[in-house]
C-alpha positions as CSV (number, residue, x, y, z in Angstrom):
1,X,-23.7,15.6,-11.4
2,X,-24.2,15.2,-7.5
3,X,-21.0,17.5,-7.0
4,X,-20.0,20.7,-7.7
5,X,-16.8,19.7,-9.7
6,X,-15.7,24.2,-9.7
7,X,-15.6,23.9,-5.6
8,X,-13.3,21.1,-3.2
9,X,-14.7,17.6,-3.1
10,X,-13.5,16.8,0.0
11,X,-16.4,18.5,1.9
12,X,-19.1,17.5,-0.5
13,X,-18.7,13.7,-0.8
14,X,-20.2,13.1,2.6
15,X,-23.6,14.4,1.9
16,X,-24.4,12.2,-1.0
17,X,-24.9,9.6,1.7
18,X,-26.5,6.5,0.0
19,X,-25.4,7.4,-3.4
20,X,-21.7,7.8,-2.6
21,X,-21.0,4.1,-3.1
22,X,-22.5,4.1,-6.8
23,X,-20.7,7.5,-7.3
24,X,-17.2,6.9,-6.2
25,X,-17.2,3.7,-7.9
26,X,-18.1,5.7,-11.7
27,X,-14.3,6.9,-13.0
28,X,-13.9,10.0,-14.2
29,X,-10.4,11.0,-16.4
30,X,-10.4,14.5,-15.0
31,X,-8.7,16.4,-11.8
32,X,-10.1,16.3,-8.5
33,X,-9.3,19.2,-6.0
34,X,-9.8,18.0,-2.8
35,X,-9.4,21.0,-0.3
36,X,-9.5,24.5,-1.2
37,X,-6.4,25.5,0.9
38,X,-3.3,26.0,-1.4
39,X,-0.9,24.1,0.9
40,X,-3.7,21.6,2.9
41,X,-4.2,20.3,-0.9
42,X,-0.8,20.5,-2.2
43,X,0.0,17.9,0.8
44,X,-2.5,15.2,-0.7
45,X,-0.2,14.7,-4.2
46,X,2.9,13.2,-4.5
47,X,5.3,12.6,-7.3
48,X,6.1,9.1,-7.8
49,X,10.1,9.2,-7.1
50,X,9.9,11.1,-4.0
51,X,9.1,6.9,-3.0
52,X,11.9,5.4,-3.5
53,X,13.7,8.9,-2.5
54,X,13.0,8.7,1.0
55,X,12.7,5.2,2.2
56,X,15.2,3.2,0.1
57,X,18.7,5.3,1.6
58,X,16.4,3.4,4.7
59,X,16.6,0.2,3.4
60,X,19.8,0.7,2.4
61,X,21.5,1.4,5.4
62,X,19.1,-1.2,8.0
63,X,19.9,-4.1,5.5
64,X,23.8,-3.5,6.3
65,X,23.3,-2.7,9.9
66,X,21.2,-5.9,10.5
67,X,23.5,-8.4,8.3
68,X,27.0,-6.5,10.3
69,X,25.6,-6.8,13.2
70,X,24.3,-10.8,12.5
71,X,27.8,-11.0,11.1
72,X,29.5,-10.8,14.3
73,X,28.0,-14.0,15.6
74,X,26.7,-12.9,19.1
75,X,23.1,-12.8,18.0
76,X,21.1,-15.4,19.6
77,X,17.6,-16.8,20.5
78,X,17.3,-17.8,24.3
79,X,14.7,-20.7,24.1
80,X,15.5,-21.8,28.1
81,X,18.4,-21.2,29.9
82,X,20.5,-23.5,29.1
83,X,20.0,-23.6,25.5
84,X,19.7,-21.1,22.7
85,X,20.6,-20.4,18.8
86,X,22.5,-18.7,17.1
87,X,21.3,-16.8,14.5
88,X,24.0,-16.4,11.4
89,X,24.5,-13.6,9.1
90,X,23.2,-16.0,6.3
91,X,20.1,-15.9,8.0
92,X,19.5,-12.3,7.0
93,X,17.8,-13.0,3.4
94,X,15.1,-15.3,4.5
95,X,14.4,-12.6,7.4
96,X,14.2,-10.1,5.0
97,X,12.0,-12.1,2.5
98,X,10.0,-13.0,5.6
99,X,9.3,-9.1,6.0
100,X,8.7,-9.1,2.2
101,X,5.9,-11.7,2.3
102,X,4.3,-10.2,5.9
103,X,4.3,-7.0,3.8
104,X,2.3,-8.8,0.8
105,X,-0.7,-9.9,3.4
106,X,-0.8,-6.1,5.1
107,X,-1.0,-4.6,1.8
108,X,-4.1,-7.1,0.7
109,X,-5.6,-6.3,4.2
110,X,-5.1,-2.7,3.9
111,X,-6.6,-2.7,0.6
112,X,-9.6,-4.9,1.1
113,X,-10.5,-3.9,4.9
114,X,-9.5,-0.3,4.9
115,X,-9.4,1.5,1.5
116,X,-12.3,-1.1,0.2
117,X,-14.8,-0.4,3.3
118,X,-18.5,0.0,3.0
119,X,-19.0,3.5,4.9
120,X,-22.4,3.6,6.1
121,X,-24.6,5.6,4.0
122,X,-25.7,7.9,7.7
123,X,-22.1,8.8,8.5
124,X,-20.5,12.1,6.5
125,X,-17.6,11.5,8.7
126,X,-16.5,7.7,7.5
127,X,-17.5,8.8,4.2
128,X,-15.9,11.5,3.9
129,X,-12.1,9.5,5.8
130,X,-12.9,7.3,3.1
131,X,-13.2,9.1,0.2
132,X,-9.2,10.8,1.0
133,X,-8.0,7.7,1.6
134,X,-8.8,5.6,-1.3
135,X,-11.9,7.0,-3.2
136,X,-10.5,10.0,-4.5
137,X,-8.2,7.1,-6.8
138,X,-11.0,5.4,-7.9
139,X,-13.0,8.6,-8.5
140,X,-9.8,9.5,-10.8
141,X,-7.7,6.8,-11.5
142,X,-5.7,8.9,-13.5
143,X,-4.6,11.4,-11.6
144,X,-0.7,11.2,-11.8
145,X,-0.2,13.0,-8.5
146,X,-2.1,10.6,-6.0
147,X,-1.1,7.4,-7.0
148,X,1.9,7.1,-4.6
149,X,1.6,7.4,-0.9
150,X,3.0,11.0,0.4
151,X,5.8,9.9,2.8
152,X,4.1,11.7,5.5
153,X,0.9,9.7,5.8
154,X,3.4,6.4,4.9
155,X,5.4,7.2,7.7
156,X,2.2,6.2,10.2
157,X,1.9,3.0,9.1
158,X,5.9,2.2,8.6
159,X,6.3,3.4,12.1
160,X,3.5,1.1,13.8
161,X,5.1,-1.6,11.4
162,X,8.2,-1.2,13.3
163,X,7.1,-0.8,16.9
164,X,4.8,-3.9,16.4
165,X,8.1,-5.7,15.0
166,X,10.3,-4.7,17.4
167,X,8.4,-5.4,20.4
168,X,7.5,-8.8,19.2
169,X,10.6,-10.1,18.1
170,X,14.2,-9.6,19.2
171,X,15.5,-6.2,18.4
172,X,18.0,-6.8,15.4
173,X,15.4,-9.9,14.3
174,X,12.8,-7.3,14.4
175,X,14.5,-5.1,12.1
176,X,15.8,-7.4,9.8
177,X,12.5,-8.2,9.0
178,X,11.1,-5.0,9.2
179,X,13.4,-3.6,6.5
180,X,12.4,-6.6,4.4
181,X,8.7,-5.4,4.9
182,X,10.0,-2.0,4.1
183,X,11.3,-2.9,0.3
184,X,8.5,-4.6,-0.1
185,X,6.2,-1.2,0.6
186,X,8.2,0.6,-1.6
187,X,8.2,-2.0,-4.8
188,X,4.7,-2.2,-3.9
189,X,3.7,2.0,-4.5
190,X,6.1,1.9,-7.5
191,X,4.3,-1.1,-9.3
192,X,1.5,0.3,-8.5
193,X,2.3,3.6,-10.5
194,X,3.9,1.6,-13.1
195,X,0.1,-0.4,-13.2
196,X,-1.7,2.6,-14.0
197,X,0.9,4.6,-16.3
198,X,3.4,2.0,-17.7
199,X,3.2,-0.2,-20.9
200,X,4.3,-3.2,-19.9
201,X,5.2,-5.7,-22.9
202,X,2.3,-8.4,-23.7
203,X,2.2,-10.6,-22.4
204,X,4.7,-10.3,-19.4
205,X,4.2,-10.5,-15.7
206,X,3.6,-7.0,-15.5
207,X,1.1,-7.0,-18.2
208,X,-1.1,-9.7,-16.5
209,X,-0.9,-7.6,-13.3
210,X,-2.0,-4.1,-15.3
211,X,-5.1,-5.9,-17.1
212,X,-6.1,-7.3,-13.9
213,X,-5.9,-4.1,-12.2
214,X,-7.6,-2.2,-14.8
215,X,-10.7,-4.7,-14.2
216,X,-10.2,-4.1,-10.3
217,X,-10.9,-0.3,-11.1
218,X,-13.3,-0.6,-14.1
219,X,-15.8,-4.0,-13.2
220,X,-14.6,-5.8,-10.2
221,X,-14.3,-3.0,-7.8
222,X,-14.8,-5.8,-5.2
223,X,-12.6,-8.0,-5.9
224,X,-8.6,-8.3,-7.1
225,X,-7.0,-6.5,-4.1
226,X,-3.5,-7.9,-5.1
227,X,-1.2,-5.1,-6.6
228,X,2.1,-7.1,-6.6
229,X,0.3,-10.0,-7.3
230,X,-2.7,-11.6,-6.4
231,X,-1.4,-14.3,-4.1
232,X,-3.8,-13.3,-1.5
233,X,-6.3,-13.1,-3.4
234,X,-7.0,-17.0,-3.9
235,X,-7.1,-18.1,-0.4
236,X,-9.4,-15.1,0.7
237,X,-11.6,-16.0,-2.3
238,X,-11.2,-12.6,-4.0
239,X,-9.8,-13.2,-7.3
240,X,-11.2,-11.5,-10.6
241,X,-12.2,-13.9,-13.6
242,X,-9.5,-14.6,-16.2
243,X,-10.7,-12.9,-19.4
244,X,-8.3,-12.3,-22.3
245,X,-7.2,-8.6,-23.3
């Protein structure tokens, strides 16, 4: 072993150097420890429901705010000054799938650009950012605990979701599709659980999506960076070989 499994991992990892990308990328079905602080590595694991705990009451109440306030007809997009639209309450659903499907690409992106980087072999630092982000799950893809994203770190990238959103478009526009983008986070960390520790039926959607996952983390660790489905994939050129399970 290039590790001392009896001491925290996240302080070794970046002095393998070269060898970390062959190492992270070998699964092992036992627990990693992380950091050796009690409360600095109870932080990193998070129990699948505490998801859909904190962020769909969220959803919840910013889907009825947006379509209430659409619903009152005084929403409208200035194009010049003497002409503009009016957005209707109807139009709420295809914002929020709008939000749903921008969520699909940052997902792929995050996944491919950011959890899938190269570190350079030289840099403990990058190695070691990577290896808590996303190495850690393919170093143990088993591990219950650190499968789902603790609301805390989420929170970062929901935020900047938002404030880009916001700024961009109109405010109640921007939020309406934000919130879509929001359900679609959520559905994504929960299939994603479901991937690694459900039994879907043969067969089924769900099944196609677990086998091709399981080749993502067992052969094609470069490939197949759809979780909720491997739309992206295809035009990015990234999809795994159909084989039958």
């Amino acid at each position: 072993d290039l590790v001392d499994w009896g001491k925290p991992l996240a302080w070794q990892v970046g002095h393998l150097a070269e060898k970390y990308d062959a190492w992270v990328h070998q699964p092992v079905d036992r627990p990693i420890r992380l950091f050796g602080n009690p409360l600095l590595e109870a932080s990193t694991k998070t129990s699948w429901y505490w998801v859909p705990v904190v962020w769909l009451p969220i959803v919840f109440y910013l889907s009825w705010y947006c379509y209430s306030t659409l619903a009152k007809g005084t929403t409208r997009i200035v194009l010049t000054s003497d002409f503009s639209i009016l957005i209707h309450k109807y139009f709420f659903p295809m914002l929020f799938l709008m939000g749903w499907f921008l969520w699909s690409f940052i997902e792929y992106c995050i996944h491919r650009f950011v959890f899938h980087m190269k570190p350079p072999a030289h840099n403990y630092y990058l190695i070691t950012l990577h290896f808590l982000l996303h190495g850690q799950h393919h170093k143990s893809p088993f591990d219950g605990s650190r499968l789902v994203f603790p609301p805390g770190l989420a929170s970062l990238v929901v935020g900047s979701f938002y404030a880009i959103l916001c700024n961009t478009l109109p405010e109640i526009l921007g939020i309406s599709v934000f919130v879509g983008g929001l359900c679609g986070y959520v559905v994504y960390d929960m299939i994603h659980y479901y991937l690694h520790y459900g039994s879907p039926k043969r067969g089924s959607y769900m099944y196609s999506l677990k086998a091709y996952h399981v080749k993502h983390h067992f052969e094609h660790q470069r490939a197949g960076f759809g979780i909720t489905s491997t739309f992206w994939d295809h035009p990015f050129t990234t999809v795994i070989p159909d084989e039958k399970f």
